[in-house]
C-alpha positions as CSV (number, residue, x, y, z in Angstrom):
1,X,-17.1,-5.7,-10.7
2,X,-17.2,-7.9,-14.1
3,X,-14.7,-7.6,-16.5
4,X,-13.4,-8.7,-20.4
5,X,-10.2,-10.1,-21.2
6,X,-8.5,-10.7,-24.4
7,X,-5.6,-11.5,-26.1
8,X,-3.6,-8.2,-27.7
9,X,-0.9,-9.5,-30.6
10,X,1.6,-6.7,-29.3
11,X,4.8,-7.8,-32.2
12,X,4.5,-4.5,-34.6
13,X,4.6,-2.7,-31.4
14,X,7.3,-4.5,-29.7
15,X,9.2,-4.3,-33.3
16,X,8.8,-0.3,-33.1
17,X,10.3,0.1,-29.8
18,X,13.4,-1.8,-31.0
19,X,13.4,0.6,-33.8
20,X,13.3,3.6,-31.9
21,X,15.3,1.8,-29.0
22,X,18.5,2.3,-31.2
23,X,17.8,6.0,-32.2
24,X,17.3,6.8,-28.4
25,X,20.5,5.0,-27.8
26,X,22.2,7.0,-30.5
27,X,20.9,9.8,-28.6
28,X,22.2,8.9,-25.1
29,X,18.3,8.7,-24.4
30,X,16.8,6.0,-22.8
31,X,14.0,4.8,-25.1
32,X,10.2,4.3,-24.1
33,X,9.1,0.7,-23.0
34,X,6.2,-1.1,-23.8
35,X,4.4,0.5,-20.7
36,X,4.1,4.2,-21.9
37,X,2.7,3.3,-25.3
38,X,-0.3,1.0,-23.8
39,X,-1.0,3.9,-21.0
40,X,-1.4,6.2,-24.5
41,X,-3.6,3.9,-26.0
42,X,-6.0,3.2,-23.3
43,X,-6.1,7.4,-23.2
44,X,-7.0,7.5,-26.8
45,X,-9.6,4.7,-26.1
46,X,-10.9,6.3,-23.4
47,X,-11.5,9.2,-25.7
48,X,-13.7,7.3,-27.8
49,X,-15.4,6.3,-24.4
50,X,-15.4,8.7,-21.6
51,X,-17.7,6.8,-19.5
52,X,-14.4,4.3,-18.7
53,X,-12.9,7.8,-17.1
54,X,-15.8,8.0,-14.5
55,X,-16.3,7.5,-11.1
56,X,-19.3,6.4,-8.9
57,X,-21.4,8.0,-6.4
58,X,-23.0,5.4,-4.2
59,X,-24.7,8.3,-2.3
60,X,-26.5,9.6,-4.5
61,X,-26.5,6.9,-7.1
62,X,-25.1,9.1,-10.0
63,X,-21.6,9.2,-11.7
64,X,-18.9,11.8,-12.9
65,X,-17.1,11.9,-15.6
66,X,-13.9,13.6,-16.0
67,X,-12.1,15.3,-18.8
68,X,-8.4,14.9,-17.5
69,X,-6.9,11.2,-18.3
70,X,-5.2,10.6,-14.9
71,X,-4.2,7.0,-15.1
72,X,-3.3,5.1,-11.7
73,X,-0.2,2.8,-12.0
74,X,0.4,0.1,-9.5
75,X,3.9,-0.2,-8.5
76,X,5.6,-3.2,-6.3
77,X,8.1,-1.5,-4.3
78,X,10.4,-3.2,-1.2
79,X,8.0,-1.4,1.3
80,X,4.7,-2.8,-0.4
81,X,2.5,-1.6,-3.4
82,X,1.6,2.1,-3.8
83,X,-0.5,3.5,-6.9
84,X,0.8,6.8,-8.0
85,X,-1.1,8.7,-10.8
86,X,0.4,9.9,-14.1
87,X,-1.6,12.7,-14.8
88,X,-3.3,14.4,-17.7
89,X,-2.5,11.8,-20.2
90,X,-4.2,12.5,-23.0
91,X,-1.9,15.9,-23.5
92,X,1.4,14.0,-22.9
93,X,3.5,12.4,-25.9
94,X,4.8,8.5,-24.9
95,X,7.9,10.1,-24.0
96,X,6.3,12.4,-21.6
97,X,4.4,9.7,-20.3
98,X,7.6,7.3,-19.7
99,X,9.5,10.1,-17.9
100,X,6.5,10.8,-15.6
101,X,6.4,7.0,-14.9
102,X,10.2,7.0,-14.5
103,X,10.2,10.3,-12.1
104,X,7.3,8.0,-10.0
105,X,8.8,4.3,-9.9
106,X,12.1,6.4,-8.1
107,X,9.9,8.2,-5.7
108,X,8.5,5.1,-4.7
109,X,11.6,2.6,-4.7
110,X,12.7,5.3,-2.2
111,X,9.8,5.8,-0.1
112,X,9.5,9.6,-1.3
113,X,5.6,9.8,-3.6
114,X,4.2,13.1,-2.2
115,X,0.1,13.1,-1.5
116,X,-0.4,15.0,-4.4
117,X,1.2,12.3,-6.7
118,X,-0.6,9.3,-4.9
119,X,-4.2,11.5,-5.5
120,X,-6.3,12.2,-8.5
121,X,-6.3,9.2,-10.6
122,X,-9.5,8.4,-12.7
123,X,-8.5,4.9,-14.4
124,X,-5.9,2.5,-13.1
125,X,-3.7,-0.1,-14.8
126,X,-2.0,-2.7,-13.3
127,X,1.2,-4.7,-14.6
128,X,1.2,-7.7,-13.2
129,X,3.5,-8.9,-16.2
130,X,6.3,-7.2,-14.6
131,X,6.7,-9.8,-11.9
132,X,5.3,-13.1,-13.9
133,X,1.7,-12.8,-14.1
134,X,-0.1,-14.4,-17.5
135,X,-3.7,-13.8,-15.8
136,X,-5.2,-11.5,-13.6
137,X,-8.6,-9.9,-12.3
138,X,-7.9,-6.9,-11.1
139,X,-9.9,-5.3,-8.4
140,X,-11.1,-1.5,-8.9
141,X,-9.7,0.9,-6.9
142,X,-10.6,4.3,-5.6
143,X,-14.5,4.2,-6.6
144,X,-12.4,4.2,-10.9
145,X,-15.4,2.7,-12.8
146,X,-12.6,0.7,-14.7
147,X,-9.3,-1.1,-14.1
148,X,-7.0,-2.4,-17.3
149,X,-4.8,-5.5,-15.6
150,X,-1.7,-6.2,-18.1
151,X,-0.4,-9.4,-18.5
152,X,3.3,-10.3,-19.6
153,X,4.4,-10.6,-23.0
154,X,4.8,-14.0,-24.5
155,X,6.5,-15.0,-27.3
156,X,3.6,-17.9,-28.9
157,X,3.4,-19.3,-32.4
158,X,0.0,-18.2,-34.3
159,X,-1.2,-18.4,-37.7
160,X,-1.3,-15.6,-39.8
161,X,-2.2,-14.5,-43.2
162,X,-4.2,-17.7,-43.8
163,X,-1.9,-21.3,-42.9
164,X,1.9,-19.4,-42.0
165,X,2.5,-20.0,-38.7
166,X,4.6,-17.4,-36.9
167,X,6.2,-16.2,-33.3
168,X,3.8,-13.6,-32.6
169,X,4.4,-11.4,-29.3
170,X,1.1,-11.6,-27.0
171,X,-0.4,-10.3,-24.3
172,X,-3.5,-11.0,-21.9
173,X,-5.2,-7.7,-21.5
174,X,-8.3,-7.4,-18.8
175,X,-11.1,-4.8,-17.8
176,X,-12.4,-4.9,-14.1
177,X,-15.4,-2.8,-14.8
178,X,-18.0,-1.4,-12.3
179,X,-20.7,-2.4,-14.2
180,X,-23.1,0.2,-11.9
181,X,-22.9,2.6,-14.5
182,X,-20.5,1.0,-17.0
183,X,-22.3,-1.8,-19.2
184,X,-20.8,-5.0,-20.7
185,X,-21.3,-3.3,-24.7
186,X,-19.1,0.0,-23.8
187,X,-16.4,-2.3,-21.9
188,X,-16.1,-4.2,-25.0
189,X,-16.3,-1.3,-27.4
190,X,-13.3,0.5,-25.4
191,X,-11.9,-2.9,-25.3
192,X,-12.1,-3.0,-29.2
193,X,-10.7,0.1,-29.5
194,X,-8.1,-0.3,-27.2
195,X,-7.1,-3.5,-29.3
196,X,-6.9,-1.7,-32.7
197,X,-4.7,0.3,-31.4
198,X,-2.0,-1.5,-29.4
199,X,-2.1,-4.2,-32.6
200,X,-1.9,-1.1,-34.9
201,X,0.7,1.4,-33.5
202,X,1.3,3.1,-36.9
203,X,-2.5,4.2,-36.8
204,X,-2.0,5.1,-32.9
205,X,0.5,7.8,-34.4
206,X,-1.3,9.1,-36.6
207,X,-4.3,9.8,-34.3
208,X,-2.2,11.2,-31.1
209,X,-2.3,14.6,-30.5
């Protein structure tokens, strides 16, 4: 597989959770990380570029796209990494999508994922920011025509608006694609797209179903 990697300015995003952090907490509602929202946005990408949601056939040299947004999420547990599948995506709000990922990080910390939530995926992400990682190549998994590895957030200074210089929250963001049927120009289009709207949340709302 090849891949594209890029650097994703995450601070208005990381500045909206805090916002809706305290209104959650007012709530006696645990609010959304990070996680949920970038799982929404590489849905509404995806939408824009189906071909990422695809597997390959190596039989018959052909590939299938699927309508359903099932995204794999690598998760490190004390009895080794497993890769359950949130599914349906693109019809789940970021609050849907962060209690689905809740409901699967306890099943796995406890050794209790059923088949049916370890099976379907069509695109897989993997956080290796969670545990330290800056870089990562991810490897594709399950014959997924695309993998999306996520690196932490760091807190860097960068210049913006022309010469101010200020702490910007960043993140390393990589496609493993299988480039079979999945071309360098659509990675970096989905890429693009995927960009706009992690660095543009307001405009992710506006578009979400």
């Amino acid at each position: 597989p090849k891949g594209k990697k890029e650097e994703v300015d995450l601070s208005e995003l990381v500045e909206l959770r805090g916002t809706l952090r305290a209104s959650f907490e007012k709530a006696g509602l645990k609010a959304p990380t990070v996680t949920p929202f970038i799982i929404k946005a590489i849905s509404m990408a995806m939408g824009k570029h189906p071909i990422v949601n695809s597997k390959f056939n190596a039989t018959n040299d052909s590939y299938k796209m699927f309508g359903a947004h099932n995204v794999s999420v690598a998760i490190d547990t004390p009895n080794g990494l497993v890769v359950p599948t949130i599914k349906n995506c693109e019809a789940l709000s970021v609050v849907e999508i962060q209690q689905e990922l809740m409901r699967l990080q306890q099943l796995a910390a406890t050794n209790k994922l059923q088949p049916n939530d370890l099976t379907g995926g069509t695109v897989s992400i993997s956080n290796v920011g969670v545990i330290g990682g800056t870089y990562v190549k991810a490897i594709l998994f399950d014959g997924q025509a695309a993998i999306i590895a996520l690196g932490r957030i760091q807190r860097v200074p960068k210049y913006v608006k022309g010469d101010k210089l200020e702490p910007r929250e960043v993140m390393h963001v990589a496609v493993s694609a299988d480039h079979r049927h999945l071309d360098g120009a659509t990675v970096a289009r989905f890429m693009t797209d995927l960009r706009m709207y992690l660095e543009n949340p307001g405009l992710m709302l506006t578009q979400m179903r």
